[in-house]
PDB file with SEQRES, HELIX, SHEET and CRYST1 records, atoms N, CA, C and O in Angstrom:
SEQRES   1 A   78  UNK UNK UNK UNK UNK UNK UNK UNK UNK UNK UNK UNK UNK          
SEQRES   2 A   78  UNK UNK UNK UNK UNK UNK UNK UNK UNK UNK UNK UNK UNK          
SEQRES   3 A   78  UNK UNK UNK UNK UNK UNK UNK UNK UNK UNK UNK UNK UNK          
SEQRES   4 A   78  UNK UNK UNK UNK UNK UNK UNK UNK UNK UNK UNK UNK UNK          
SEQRES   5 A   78  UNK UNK UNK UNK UNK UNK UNK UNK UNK UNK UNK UNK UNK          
SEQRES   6 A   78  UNK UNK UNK UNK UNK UNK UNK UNK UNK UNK UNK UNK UNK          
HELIX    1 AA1 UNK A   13  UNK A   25  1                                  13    
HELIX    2 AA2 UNK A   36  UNK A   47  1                                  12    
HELIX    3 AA3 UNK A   55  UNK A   63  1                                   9    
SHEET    1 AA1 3 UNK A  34  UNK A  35  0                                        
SHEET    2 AA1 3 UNK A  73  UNK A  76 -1                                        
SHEET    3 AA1 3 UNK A  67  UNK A  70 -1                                        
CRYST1    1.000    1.000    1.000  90.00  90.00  90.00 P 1           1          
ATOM      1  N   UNK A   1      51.312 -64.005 135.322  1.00  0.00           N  
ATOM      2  CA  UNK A   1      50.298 -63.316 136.095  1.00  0.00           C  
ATOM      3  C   UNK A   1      50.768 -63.248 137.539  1.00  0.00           C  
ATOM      4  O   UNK A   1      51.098 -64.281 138.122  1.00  0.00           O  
ATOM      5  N   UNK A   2      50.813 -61.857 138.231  1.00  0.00           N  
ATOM      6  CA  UNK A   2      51.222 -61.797 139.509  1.00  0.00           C  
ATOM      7  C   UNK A   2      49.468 -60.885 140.299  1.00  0.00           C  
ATOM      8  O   UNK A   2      48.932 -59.807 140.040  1.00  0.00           O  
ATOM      9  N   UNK A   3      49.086 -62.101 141.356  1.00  0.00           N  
ATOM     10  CA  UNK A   3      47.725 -61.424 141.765  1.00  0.00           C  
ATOM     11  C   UNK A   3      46.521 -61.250 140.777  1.00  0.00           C  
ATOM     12  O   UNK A   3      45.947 -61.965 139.955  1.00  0.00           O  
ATOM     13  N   UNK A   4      46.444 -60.370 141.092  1.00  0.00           N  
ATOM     14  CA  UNK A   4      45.299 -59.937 139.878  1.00  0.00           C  
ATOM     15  C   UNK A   4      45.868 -58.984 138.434  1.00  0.00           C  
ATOM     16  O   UNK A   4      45.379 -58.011 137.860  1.00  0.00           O  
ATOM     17  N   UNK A   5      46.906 -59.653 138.238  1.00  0.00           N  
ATOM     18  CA  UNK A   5      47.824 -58.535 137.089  1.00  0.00           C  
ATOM     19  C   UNK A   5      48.204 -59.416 136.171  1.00  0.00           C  
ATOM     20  O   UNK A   5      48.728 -60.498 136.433  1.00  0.00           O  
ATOM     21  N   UNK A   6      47.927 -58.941 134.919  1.00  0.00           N  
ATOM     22  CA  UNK A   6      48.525 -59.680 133.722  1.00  0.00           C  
ATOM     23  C   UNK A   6      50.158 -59.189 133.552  1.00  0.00           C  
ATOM     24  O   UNK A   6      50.231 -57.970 133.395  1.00  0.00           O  
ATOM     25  N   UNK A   7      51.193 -59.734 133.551  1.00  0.00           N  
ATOM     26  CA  UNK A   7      52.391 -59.016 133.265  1.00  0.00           C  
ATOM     27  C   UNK A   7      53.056 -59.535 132.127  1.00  0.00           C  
ATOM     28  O   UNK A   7      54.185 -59.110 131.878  1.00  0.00           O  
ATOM     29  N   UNK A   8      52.390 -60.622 131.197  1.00  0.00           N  
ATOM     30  CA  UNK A   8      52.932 -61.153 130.248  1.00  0.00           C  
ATOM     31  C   UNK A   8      51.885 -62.413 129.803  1.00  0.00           C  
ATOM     32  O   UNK A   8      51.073 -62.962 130.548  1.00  0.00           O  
ATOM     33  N   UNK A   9      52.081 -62.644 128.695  1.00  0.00           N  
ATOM     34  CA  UNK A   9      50.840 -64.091 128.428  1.00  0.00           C  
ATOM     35  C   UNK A   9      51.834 -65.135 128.067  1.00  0.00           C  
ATOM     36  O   UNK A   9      52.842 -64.892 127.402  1.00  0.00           O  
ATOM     37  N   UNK A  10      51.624 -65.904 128.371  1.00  0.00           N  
ATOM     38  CA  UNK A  10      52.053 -67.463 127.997  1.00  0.00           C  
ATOM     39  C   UNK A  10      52.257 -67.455 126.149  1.00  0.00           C  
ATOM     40  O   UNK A  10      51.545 -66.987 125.259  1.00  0.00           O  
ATOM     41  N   UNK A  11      53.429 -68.124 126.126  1.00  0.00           N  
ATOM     42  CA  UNK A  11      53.475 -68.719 124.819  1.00  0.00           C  
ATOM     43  C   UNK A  11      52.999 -69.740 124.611  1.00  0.00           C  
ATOM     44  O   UNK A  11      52.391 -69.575 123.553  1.00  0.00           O  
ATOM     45  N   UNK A  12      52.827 -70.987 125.013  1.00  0.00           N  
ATOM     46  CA  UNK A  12      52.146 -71.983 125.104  1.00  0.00           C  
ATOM     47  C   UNK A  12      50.645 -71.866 125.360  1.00  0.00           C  
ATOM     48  O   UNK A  12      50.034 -71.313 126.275  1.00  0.00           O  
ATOM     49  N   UNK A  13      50.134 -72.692 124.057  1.00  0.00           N  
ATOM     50  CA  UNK A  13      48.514 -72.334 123.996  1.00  0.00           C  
ATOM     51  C   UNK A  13      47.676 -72.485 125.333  1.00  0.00           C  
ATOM     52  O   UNK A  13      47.046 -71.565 125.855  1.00  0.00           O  
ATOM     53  N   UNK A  14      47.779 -74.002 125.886  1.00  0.00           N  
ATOM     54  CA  UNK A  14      47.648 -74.219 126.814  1.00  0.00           C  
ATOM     55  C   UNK A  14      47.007 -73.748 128.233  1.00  0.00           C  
ATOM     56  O   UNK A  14      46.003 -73.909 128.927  1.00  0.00           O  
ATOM     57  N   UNK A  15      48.420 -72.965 128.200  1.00  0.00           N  
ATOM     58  CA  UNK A  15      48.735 -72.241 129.574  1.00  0.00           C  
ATOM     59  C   UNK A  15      48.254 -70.630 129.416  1.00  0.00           C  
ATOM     60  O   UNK A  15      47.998 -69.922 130.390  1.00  0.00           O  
ATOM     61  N   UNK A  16      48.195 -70.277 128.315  1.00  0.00           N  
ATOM     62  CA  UNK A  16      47.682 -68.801 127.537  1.00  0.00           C  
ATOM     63  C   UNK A  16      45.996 -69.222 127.839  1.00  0.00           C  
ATOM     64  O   UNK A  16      45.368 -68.408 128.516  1.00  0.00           O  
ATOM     65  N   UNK A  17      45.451 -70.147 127.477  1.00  0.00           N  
ATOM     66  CA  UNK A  17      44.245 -70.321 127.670  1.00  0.00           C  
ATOM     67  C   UNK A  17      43.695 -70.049 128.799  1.00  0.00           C  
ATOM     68  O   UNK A  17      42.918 -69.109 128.967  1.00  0.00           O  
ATOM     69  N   UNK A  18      44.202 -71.190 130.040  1.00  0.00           N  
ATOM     70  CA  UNK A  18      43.912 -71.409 131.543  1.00  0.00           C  
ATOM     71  C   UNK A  18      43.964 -69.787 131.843  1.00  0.00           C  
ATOM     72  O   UNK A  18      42.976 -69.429 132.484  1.00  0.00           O  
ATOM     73  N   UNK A  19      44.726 -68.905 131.583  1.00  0.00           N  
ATOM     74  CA  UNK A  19      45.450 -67.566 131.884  1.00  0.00           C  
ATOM     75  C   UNK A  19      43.550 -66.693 131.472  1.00  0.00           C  
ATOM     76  O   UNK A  19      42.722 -66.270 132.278  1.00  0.00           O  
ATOM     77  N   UNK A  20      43.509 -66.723 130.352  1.00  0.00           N  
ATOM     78  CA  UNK A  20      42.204 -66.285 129.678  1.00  0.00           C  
ATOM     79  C   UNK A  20      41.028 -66.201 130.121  1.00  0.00           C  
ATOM     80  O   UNK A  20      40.228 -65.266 130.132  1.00  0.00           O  
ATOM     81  N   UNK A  21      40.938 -67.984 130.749  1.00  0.00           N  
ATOM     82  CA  UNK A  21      39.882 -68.410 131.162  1.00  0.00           C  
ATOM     83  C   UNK A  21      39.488 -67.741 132.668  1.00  0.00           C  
ATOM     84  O   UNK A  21      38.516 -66.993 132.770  1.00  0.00           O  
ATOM     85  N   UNK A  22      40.086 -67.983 133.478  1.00  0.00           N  
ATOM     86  CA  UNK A  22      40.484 -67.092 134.687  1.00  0.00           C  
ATOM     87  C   UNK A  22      40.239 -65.683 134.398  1.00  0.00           C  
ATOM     88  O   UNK A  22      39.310 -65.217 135.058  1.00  0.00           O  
ATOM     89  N   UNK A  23      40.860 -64.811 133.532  1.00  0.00           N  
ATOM     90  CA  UNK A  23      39.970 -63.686 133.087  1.00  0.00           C  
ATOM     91  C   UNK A  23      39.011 -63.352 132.864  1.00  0.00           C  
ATOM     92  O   UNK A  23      38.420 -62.401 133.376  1.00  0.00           O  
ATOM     93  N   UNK A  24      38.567 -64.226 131.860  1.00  0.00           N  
ATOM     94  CA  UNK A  24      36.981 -63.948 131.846  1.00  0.00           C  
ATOM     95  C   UNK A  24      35.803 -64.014 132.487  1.00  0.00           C  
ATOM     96  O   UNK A  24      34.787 -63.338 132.327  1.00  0.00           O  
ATOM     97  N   UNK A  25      36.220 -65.590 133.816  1.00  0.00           N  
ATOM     98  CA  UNK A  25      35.390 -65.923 134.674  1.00  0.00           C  
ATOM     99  C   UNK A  25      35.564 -64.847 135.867  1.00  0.00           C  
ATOM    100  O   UNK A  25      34.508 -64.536 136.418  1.00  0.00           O  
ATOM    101  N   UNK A  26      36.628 -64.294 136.300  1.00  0.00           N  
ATOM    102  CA  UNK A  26      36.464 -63.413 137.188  1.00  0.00           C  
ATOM    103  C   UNK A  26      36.335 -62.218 136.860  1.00  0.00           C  
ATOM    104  O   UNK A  26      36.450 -61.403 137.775  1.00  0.00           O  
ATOM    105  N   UNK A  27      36.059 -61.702 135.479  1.00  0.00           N  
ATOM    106  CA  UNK A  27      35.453 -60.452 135.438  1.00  0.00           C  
ATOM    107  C   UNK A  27      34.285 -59.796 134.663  1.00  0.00           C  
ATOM    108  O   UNK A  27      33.885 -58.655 134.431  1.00  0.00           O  
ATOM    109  N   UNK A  28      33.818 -61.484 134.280  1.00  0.00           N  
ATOM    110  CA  UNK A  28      32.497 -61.318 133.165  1.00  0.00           C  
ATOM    111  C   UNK A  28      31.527 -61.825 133.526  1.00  0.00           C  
ATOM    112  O   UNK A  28      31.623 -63.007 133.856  1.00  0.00           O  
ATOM    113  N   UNK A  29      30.540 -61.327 133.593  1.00  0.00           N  
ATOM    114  CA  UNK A  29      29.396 -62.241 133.968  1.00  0.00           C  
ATOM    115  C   UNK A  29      28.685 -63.053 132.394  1.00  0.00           C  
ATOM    116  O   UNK A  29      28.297 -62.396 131.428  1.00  0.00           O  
ATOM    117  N   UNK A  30      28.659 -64.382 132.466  1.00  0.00           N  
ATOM    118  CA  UNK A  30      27.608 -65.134 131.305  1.00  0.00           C  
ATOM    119  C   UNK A  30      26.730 -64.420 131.093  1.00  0.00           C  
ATOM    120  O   UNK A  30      26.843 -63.943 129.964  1.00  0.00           O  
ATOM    121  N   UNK A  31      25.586 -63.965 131.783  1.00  0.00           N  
ATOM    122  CA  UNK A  31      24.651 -63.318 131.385  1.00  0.00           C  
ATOM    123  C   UNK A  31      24.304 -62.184 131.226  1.00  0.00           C  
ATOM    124  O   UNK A  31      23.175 -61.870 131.605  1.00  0.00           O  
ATOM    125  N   UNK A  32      25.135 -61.243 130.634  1.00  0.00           N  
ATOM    126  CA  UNK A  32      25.576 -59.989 130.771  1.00  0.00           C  
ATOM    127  C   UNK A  32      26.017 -59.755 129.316  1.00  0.00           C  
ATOM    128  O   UNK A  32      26.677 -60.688 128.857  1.00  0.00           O  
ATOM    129  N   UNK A  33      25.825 -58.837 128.582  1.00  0.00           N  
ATOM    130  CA  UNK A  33      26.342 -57.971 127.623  1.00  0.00           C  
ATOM    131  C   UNK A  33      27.282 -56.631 128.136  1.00  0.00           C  
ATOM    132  O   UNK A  33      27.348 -56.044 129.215  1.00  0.00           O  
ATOM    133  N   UNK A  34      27.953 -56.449 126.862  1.00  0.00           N  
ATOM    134  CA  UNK A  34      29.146 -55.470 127.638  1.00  0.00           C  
ATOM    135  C   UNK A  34      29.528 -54.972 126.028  1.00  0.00           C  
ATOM    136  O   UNK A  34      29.781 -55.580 124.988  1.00  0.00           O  
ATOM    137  N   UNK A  35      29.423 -53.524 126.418  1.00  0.00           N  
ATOM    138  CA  UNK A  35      29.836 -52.570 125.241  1.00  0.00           C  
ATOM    139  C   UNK A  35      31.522 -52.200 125.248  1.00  0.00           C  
ATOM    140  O   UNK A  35      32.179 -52.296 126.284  1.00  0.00           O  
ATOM    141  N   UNK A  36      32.091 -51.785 124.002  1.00  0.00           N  
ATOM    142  CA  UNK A  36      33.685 -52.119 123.333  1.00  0.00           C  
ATOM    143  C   UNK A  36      34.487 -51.363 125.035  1.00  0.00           C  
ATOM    144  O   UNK A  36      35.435 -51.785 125.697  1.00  0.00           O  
ATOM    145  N   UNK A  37      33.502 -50.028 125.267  1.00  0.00           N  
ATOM    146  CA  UNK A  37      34.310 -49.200 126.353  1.00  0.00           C  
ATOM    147  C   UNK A  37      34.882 -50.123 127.363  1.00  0.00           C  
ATOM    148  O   UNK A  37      36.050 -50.350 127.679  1.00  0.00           O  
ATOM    149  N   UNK A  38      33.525 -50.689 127.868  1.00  0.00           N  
ATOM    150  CA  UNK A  38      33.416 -51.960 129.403  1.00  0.00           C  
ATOM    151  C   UNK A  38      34.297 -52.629 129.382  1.00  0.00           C  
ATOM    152  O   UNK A  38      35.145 -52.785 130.261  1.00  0.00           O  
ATOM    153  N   UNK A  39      34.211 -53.143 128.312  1.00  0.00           N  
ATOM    154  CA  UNK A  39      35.441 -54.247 127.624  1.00  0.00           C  
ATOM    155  C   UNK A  39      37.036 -53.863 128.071  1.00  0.00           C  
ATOM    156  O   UNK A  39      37.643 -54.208 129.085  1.00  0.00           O  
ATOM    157  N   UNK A  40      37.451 -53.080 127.017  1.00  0.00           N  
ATOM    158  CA  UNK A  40      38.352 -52.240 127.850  1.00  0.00           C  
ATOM    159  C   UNK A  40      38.645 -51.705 128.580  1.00  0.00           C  
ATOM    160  O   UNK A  40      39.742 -51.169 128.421  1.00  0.00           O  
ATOM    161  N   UNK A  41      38.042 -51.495 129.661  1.00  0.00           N  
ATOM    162  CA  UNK A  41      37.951 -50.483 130.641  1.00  0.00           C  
ATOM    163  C   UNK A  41      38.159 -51.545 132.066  1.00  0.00           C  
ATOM    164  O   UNK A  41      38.615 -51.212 133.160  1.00  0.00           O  
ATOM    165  N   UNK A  42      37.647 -52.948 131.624  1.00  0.00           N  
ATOM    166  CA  UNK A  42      37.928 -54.314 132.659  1.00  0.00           C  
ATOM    167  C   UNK A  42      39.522 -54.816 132.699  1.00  0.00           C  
ATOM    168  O   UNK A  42      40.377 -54.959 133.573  1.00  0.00           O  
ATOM    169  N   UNK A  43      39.408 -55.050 130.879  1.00  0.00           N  
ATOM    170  CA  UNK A  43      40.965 -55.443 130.640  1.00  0.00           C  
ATOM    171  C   UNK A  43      41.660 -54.760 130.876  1.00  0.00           C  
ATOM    172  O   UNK A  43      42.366 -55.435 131.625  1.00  0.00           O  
ATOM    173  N   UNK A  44      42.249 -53.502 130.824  1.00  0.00           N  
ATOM    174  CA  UNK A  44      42.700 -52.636 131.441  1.00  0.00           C  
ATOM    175  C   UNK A  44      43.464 -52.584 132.432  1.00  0.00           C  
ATOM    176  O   UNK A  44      44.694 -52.633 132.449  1.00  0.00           O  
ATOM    177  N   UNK A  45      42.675 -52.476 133.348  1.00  0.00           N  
ATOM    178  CA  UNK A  45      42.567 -53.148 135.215  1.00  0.00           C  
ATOM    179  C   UNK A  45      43.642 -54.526 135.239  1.00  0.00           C  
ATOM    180  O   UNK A  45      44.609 -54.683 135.984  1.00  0.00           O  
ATOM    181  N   UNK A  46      43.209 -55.309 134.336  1.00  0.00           N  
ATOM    182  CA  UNK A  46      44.076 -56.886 134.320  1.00  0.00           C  
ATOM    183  C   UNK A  46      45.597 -56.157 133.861  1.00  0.00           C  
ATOM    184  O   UNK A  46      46.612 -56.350 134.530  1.00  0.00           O  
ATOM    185  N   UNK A  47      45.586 -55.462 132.861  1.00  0.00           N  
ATOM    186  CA  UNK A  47      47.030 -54.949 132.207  1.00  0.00           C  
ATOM    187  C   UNK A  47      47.801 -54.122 133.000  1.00  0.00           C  
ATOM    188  O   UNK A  47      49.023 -54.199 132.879  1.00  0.00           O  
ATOM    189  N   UNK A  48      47.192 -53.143 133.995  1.00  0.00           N  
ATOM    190  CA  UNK A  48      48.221 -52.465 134.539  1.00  0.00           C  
ATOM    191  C   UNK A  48      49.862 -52.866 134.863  1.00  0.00           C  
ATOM    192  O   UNK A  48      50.144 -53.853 135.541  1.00  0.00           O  
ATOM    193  N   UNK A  49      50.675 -52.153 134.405  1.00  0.00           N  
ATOM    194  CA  UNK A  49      52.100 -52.477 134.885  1.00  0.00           C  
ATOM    195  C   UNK A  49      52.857 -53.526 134.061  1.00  0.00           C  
ATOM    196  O   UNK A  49      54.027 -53.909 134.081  1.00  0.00           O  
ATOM    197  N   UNK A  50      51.615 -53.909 133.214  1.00  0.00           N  
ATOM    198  CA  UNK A  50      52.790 -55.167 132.858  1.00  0.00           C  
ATOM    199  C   UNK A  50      53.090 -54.509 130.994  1.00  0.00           C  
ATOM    200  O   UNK A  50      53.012 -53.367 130.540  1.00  0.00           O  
ATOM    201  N   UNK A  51      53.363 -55.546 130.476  1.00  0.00           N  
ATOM    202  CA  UNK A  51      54.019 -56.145 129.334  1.00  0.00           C  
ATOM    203  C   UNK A  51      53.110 -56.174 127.874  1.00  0.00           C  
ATOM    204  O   UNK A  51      53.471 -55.970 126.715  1.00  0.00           O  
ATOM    205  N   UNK A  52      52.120 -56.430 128.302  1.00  0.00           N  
ATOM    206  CA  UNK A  52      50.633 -56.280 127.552  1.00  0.00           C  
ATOM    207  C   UNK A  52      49.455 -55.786 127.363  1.00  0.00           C  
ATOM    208  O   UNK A  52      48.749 -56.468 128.107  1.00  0.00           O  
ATOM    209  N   UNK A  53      48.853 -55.105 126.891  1.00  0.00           N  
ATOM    210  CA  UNK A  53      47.865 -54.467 126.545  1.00  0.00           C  
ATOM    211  C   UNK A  53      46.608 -55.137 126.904  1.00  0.00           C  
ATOM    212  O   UNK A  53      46.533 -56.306 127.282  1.00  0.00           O  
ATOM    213  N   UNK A  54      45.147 -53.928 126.691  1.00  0.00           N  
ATOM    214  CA  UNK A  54      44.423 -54.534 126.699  1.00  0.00           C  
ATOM    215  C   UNK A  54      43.628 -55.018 125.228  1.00  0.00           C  
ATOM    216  O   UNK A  54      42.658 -55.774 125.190  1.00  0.00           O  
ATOM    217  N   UNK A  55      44.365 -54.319 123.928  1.00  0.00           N  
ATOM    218  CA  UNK A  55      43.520 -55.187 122.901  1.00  0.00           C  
ATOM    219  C   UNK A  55      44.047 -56.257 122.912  1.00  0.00           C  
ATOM    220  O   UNK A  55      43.400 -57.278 123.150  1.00  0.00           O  
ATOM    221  N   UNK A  56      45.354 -56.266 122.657  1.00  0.00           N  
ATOM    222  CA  UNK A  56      45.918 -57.807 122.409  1.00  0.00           C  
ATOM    223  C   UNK A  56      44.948 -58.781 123.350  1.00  0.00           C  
ATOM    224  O   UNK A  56      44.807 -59.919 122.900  1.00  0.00           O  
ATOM    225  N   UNK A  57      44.353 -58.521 124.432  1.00  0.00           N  
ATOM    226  CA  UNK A  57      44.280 -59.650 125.799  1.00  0.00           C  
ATOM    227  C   UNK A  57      42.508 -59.475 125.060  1.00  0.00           C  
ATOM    228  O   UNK A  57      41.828 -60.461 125.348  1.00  0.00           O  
ATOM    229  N   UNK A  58      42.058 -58.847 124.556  1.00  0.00           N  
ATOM    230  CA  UNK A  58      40.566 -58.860 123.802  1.00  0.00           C  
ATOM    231  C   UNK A  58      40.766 -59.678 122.577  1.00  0.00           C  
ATOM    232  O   UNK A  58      39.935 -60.488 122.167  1.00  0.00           O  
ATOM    233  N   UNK A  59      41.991 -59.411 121.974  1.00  0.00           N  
ATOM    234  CA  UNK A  59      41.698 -60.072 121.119  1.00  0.00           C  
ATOM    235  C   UNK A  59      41.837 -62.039 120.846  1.00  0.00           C  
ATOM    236  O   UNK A  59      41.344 -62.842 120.054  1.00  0.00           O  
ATOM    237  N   UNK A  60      42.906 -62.113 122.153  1.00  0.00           N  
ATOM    238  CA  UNK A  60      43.381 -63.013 122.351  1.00  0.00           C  
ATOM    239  C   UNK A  60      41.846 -64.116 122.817  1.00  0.00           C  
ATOM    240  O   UNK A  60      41.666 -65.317 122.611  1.00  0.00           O  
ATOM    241  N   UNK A  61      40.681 -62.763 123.703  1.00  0.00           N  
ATOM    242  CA  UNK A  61      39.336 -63.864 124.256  1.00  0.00           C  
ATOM    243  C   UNK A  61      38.518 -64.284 123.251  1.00  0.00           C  
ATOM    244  O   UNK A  61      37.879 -65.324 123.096  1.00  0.00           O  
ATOM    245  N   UNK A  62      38.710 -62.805 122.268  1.00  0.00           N  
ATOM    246  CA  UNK A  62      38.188 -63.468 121.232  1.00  0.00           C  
ATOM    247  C   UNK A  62      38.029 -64.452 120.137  1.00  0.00           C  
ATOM    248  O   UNK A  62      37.067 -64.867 119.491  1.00  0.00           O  
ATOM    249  N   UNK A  63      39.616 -64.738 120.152  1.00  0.00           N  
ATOM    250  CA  UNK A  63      40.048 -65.801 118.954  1.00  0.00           C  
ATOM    251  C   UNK A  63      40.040 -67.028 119.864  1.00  0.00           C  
ATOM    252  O   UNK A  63      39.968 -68.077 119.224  1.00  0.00           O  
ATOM    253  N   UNK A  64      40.088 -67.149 120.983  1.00  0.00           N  
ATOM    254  CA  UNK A  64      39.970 -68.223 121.753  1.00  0.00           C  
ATOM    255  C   UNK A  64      38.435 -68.988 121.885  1.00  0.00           C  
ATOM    256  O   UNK A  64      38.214 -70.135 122.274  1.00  0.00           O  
ATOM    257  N   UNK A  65      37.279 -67.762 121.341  1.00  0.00           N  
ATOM    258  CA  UNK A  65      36.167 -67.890 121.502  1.00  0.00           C  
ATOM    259  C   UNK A  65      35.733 -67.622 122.904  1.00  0.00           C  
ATOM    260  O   UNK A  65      34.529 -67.698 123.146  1.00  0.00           O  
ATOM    261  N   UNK A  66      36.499 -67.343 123.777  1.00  0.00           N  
ATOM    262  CA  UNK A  66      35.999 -66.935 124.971  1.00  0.00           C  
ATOM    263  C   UNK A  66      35.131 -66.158 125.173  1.00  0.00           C  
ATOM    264  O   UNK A  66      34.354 -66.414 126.093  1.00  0.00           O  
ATOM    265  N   UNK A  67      34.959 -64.978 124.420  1.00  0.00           N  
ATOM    266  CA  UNK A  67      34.371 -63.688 124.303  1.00  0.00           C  
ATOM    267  C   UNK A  67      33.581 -63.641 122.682  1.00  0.00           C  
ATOM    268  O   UNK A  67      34.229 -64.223 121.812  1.00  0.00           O  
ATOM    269  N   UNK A  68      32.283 -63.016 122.240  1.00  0.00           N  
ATOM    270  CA  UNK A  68      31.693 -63.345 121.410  1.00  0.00           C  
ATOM    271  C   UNK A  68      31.809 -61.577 121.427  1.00  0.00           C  
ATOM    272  O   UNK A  68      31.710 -60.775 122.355  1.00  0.00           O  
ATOM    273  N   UNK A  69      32.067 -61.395 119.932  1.00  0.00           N  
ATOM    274  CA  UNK A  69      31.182 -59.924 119.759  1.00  0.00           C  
ATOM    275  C   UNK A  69      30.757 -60.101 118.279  1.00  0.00           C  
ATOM    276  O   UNK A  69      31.285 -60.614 117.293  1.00  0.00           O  
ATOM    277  N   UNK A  70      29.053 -59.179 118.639  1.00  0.00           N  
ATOM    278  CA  UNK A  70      28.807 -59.034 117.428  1.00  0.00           C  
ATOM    279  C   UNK A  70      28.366 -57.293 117.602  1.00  0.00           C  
ATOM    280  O   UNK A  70      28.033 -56.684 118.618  1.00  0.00           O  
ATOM    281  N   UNK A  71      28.486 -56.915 116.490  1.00  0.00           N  
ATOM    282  CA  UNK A  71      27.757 -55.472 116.413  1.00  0.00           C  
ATOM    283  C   UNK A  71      27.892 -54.641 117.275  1.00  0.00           C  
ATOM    284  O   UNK A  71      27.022 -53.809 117.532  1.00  0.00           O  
ATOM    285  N   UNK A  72      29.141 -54.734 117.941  1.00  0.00           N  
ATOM    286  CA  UNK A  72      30.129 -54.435 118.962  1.00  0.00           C  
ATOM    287  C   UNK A  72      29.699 -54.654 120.884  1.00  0.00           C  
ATOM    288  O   UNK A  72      29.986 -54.130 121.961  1.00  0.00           O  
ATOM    289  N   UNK A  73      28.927 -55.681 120.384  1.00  0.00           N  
ATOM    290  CA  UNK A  73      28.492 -56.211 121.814  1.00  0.00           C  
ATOM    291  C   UNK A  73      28.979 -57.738 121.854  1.00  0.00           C  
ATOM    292  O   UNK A  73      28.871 -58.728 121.130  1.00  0.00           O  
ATOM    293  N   UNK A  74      29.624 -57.380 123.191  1.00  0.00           N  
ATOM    294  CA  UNK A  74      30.506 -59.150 123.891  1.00  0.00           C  
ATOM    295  C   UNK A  74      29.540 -59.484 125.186  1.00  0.00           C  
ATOM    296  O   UNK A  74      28.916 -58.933 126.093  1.00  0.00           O  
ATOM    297  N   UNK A  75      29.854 -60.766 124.632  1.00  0.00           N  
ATOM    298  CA  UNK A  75      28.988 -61.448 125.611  1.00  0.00           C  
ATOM    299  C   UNK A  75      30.150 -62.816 125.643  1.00  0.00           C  
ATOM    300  O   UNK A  75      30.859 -63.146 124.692  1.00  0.00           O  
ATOM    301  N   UNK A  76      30.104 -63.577 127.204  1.00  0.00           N  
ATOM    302  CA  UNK A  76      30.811 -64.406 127.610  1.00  0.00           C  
ATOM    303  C   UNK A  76      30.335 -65.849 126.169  1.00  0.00           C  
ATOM    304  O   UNK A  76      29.278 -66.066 125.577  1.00  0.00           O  
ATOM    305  N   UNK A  77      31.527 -66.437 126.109  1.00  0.00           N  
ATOM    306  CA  UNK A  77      31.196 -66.934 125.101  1.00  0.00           C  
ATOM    307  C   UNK A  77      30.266 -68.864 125.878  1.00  0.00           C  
ATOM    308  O   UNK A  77      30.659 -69.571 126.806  1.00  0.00           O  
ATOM    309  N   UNK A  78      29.349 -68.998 125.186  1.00  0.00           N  
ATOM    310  CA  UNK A  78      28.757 -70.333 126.077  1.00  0.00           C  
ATOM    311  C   UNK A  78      28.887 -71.240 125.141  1.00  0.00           C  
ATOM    312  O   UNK A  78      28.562 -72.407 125.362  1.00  0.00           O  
TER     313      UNK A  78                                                      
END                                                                             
């Protein structure tokens, strides 16, 4: 991560996490719902220029549990 830019994710769970976590807290609000577009349309912004996408980096909040979706609504995961 350079600034506010994803340019690659960590191989190490760890450090892939901390990376995540930092994502989500600076661009999600807890109490907030967010439709598939929003979603992407945030991650996005994080991906420019680099190495990685923004599903992979959705899917990555999701399997981390960071990010909850059901019925195609995410909500910060608590």
């Amino acid at each position: 991560m350079r600034g506010d830019r994803l340019h690659s994710v960590p191989v190490k769970p760890a450090k892939r996490r901390r990376i995540l976590e930092h994502v989500v807290e600076t661009s999600f609000s807890p109490d907030k719902e967010y439709d598939e577009k929003t979603v992407n349309r945030v991650l996005s912004q994080w991906c420019e220029g680099g190495e990685v996408d923004h599903v992979t980096i959705r899917r990555y909040l999701i399997d981390a549990r960071l990010l909850t979706r059901e019925s195609g609504t995410y909500r910060v995961a608590s």
